[in-house]
N, C-alpha and C positions, 0 to 999 in steps of 0.2 A: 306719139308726139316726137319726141326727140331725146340724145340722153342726156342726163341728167346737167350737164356742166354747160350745157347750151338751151335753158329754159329759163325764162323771168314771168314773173307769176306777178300779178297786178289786182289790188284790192279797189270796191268799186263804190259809191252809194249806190242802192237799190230803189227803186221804186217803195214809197212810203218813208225812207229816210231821206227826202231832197236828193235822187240822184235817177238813173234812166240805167243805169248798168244789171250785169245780170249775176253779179256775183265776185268771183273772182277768175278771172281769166290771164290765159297763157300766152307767151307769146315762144318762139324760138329767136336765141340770139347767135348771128352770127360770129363767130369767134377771131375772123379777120376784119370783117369790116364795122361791126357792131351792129347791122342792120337788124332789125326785127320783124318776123315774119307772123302775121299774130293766128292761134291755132284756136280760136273760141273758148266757151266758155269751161272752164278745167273743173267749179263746182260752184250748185248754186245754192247761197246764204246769206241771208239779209244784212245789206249793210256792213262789209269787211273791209271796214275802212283803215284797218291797220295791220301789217302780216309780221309773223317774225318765223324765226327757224331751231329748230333743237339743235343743240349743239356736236351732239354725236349721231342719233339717231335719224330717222328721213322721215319727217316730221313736220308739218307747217302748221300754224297757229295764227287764227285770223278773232280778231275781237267783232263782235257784230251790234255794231253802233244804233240802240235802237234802246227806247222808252226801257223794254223789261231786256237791260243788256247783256250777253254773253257771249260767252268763248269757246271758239269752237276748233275741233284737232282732225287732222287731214293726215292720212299719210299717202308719202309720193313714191310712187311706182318706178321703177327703172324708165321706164321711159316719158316720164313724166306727170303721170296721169294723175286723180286727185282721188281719193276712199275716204270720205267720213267715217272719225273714230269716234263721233258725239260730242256733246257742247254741254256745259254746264253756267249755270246764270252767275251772272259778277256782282249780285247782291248793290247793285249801284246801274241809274241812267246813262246811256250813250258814253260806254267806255271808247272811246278812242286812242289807247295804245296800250302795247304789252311787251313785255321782256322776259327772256329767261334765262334763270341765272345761271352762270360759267359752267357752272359743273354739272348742268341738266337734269338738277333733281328738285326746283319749282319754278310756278311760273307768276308773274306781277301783274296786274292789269289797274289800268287808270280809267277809274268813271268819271267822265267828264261833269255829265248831268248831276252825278250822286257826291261829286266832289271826294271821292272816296279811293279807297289801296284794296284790292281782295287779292291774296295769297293762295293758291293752288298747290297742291305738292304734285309730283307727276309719276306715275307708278313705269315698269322696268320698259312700257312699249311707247310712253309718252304723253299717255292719255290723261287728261288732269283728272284729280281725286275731287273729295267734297273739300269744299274750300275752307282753311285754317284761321285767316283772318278777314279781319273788316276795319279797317280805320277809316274814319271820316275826319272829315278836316272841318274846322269853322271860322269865321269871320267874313271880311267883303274885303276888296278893294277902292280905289277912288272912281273908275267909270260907272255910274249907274243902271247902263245897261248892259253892258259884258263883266261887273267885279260886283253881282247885287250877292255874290254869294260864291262859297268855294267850288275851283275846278278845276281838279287833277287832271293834268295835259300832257305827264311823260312820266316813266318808272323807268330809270336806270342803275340797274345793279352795279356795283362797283368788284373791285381782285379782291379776292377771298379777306377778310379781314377788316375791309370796309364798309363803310355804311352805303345801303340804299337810297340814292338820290330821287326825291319824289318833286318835281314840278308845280307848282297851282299857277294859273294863270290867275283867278278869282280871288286870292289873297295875297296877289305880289311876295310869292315865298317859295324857297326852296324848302324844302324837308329833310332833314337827314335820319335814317332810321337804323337801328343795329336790330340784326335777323336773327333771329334762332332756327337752325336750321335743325335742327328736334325736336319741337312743337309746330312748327311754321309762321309762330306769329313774330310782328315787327314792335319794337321797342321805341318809340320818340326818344328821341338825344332833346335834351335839355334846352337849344337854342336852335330855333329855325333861321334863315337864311333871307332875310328882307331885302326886299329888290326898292328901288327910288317908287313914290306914289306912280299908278299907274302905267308899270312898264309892261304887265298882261305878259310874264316869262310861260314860253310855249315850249321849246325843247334846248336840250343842251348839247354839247360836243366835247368828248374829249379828245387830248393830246396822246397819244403813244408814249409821252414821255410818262405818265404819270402824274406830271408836276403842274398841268395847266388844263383849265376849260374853259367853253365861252357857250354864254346863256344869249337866248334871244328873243327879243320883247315884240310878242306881237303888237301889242297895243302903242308902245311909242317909237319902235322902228327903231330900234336898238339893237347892239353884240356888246353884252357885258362879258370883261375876262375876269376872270375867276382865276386864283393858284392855290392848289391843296394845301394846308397845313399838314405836318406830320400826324396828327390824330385825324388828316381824310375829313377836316370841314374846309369850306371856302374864303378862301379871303379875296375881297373885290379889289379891281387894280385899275380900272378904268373902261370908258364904254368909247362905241366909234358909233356911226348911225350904221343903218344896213343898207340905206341907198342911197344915192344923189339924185335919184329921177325927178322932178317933179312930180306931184299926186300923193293920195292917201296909198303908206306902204304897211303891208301888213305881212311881215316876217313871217315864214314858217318851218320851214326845215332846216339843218344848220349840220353839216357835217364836216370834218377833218379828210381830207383828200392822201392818197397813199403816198407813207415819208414821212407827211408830218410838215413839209412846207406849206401848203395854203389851205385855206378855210372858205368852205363854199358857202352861201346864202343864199335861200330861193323867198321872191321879193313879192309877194300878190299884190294886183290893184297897180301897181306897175311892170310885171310881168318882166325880172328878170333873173338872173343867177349874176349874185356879186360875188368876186374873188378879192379873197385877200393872203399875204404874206404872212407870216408866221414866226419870222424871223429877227423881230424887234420885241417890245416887252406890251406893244399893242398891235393887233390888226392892223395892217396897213393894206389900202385898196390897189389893187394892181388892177380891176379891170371889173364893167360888170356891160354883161349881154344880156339882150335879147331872148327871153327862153321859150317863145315859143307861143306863146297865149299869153294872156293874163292873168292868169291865176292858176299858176305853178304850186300846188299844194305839196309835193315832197318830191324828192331825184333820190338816185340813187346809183355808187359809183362804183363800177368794177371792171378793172383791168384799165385800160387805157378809155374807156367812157365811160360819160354821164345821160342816167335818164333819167326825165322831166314828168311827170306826169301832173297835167294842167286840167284842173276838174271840170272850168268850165268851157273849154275849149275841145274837150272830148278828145286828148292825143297824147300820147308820149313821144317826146320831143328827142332824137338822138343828137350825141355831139360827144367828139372825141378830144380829151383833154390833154393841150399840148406839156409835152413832160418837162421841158425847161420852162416856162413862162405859167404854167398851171393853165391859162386860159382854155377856157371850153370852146370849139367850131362847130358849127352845126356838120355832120359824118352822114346822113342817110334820112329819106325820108319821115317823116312822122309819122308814126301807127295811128290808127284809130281805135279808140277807145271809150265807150261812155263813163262820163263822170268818174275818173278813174283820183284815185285819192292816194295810193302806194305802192312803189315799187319795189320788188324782193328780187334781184336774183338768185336762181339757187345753182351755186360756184360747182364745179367740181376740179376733179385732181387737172385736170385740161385747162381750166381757163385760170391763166396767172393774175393777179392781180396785187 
């Protein structure tokens, strides 16, 4: 394939989970101009609709979004290539995201379907163990047919000392949890983190500083900011919308672009990437494009670009983000991709970002 610092690895729906893809597939990035040369399929696993990477080790970890859900570990070859190290079940329906924590010694996963947290420790090559915990979450939120019931939608570990941010879209709530990293299991903090009736929070973002996050509401098209308190809960400071397009928008990805001046939004149903400014006490929009299809389900930004990958449009979208003005241009043409749902690159010491 290629080495390591010039590869992105794209999670897909599979046939039997709403998708036509064949797993998770590669592409090569090039390093001046961002183009993508795509090298097929890197391994095939049902439904890896969400990737992450170990922190030290060369290691990828793909959730596989399906009825009886699990998580499954890959390791990457010098030249990019993919080795299953085995998969163990998330005790919870159609998990759809995973994280793992700083220092590489467990791993999070969010059941969507099961509304649930399963906790993995990870032994010295990466591979996850039997899994330590299981929390479930209960209640509804106000939409009837997307809040009939809870649904863990993101697991964001926080710096050594704070708590585990756990998302529900299904009970308009943040989670905050303290970890014991010597049993593996998670503690509930006393007060959860209430979003407005039916704001359906999907994933969140934080600042570099520390000091500042912003949550985003699928369901009412929303960028709540959020600023830590010193005991690492939230305190809400004000919301902005996530588009101005006309049409049903339905937020999904929301990242912090490098520096820490603006904040990206990938917008479905109107198909764009909004930017916003960073540099006042709310989001303020400087510009939103075009991304490429309709239904931009998550990007992902490194070094001087941004990739799109748009599920129902079968492509990831390149575009190079200008460094004074933040705004994303469209750079090279669009890969093709079936139903592709997330992009990882996997960085090395070569590619600055």
């Amino acid at each position: 394939m290629a080495g390591q610092g010039a590869i992105v690895y794209v999670g897909c729906y599979t046939v039997g989970a709403g998708g036509h893809g064949e797993g998770i597939v590669a592409a090569r990035r090039d390093l001046v101009s961002g183009a993508l040369t795509p090298l097929g399929a890197a391994a095939a696993t049902p439904a890896p609709s969400f990737l992450a990477r170990h922190p030290e080790l060369p290691v990828l970890y793909a959730v596989n979004e399906v009825t009886d859900g699990a998580v499954s570990a890959f390791r990457v070859a010098s030249d990019g290539g993919l080795t299953a190290l085995g998969s163990r079940p998330t005790g919870g329906a159609e998990p759809c995201h995973l994280a793992v924590a700083p220092n590489g010694r467990h791993l999070f996963v969010a059941n969507y379907g099961g509304g649930s947290v399963a906790v993995f420790p990870l032994d010295g090559q990466g591979m996850p163990e039997e899994r330590t915990d299981l929390v479930r979450h209960e209640g509804h939120g106000l939409d009837p047919e997307r809040q009939q019931t809870a649904h863990t939608h993101m697991v964001a570990p926080g710096r050594e000392g704070w708590p585990l941010f756990v998302v529900d879209l299904g009970t308009d709530s943040v989670y905050l949890y303290e970890f014991d990293a010597a049993t593996g299991r998670l503690a509930p903090r006393a007060c959860r983190v209430p979003t407005a009736a039916g704001t359906g929070p999907r994933h969140l973002a934080r600042h570099p500083d520390g000091r500042r996050c912003w949550l985003v509401g699928e369901l009412d098209g929303s960028v709540v900011t959020y600023e830590f308190t010193t005991e690492g809960a939230l305190r809400q400071r004000g919301r902005v919308s996530a588009s101005e397009r006309p049409g049903h928008v339905q937020p999904s990805e929301i990242a912090v672009g490098p520096g820490g001046r603006f904040l990206y939004v990938a917008n479905r149903g109107v198909g764009t990437i909004a930017v916003f400014a960073l540099d006042g006490e709310l989001p303020v929009r400087v510009a939103e494009v075009d991304s490429g299809g309709e239904w931009p389900r998550h990007f992902a930004l490194v070094g001087p670009n941004l990739y799109v990958a748009d599920e129902r449009a079968d492509l990831i979208a390149v575009f190079r983000v200008d460094p004074v003005t933040g705004v994303p241009v469209p750079a090279a043409e669009p890969v093709a991709v079936p139903s592709p749902t997330c992009v990882l690159p996997w960085t090395g010491h070569d590619d600055a970002s």
